[in-house]
N, C-alpha and C positions, 0 to 999 in steps of 0.2 A: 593855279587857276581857281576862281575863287567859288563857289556854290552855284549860282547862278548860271555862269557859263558852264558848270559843268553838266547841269541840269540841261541846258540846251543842247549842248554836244550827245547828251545823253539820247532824247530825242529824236534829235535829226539821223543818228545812229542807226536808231529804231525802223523810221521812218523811210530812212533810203533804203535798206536792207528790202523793204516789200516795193519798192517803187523801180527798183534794179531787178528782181526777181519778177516781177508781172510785166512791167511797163517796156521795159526796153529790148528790143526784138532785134536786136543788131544780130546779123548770122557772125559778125566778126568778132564778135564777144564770146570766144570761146570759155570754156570750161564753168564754174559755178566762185561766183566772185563771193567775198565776205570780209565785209568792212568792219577792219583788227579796232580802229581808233577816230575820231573826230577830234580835231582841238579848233576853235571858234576863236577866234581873234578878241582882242578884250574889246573892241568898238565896233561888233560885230560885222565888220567887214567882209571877212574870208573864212571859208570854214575847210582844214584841209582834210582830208578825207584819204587813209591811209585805209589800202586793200590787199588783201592776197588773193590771191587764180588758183583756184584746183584744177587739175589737168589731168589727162591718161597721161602715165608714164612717156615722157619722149627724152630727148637726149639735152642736153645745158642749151645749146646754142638755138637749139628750136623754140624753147622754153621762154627762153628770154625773149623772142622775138615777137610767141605768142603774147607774155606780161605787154610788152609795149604798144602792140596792138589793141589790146582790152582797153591799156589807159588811154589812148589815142580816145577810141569810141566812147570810155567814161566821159573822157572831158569836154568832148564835144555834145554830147548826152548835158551835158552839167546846166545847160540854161534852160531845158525841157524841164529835167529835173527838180533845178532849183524852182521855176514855177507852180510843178508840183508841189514842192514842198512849203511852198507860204500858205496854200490852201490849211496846211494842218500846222501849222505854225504861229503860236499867239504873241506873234511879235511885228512891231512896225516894218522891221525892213527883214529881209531873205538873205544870209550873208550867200555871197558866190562863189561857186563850189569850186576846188581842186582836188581832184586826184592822184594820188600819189602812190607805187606799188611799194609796199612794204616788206624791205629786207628783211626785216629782222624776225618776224615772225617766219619768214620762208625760207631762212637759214634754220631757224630751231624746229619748225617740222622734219626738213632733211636730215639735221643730227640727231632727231630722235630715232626718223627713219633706218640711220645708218646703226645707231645702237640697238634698235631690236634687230637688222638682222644679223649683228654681230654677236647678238644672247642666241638668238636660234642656230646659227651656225655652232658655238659653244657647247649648247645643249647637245646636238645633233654629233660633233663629234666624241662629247662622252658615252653617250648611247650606244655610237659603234665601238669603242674599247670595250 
């Protein structure tokens, strides 16, 4: 990705982060979104928008259904948004927005999860010997 575009992805990054946090009042948007990545198309067409959901603890299959539901309301949200976002955008056109829930960051928060309590159980049963 060359300077330019990543300048903008940089940006819009920026930019949706407070325009998701103030603007969007969906009750079905649960938990506290945070956009891991932007990559902007090189003819600035499409800008995808890769997210992770923080959640109270629930179980895999709730989880999931909640992630699908936020991107649901993201992407629907995505032409409110993108509007908003040409306001602060010093570019001719607004590329249009996708949504997308990102694995791979919410696979390495769970393995990190699963390693710290696999060090405090560790600690913990040395302590009782």
């Amino acid at each position: 990705m060359n300077q330019r575009l990543q300048r903008l992805a940089d940006q819009i990054q920026r930019e949706l982060a407070v325009l998701i946090r103030d603007e969007v009042n969906d009750p079905r948007l649960t938990g506290f979104v945070t956009i891991s990545s932007v990559k902007v198309s090189p003819d600035l067409g499409y800008a995808d928008i890769y997210v992770t959901i923080m959640e109270p603890e629930l179980n895999d299959a709730m989880t999931k259904t909640n992630h699908e539901d936020s991107i649901k309301v993201l992407n629907k949200a995505a032409g409110f948004l993108r509007t908003e976002l040409s306001h602060s955008l010093k570019t001719r056109t607004t590329p249009r927005l996708r949504f997308h829930y990102d694995e791979v960051t919410a696979r390495g928060n769970y393995m990190m999860d699963l390693i710290n309590k696999a060090v405090t159980k560790t600690e913990q049963n040395e302590n009782d010997e």
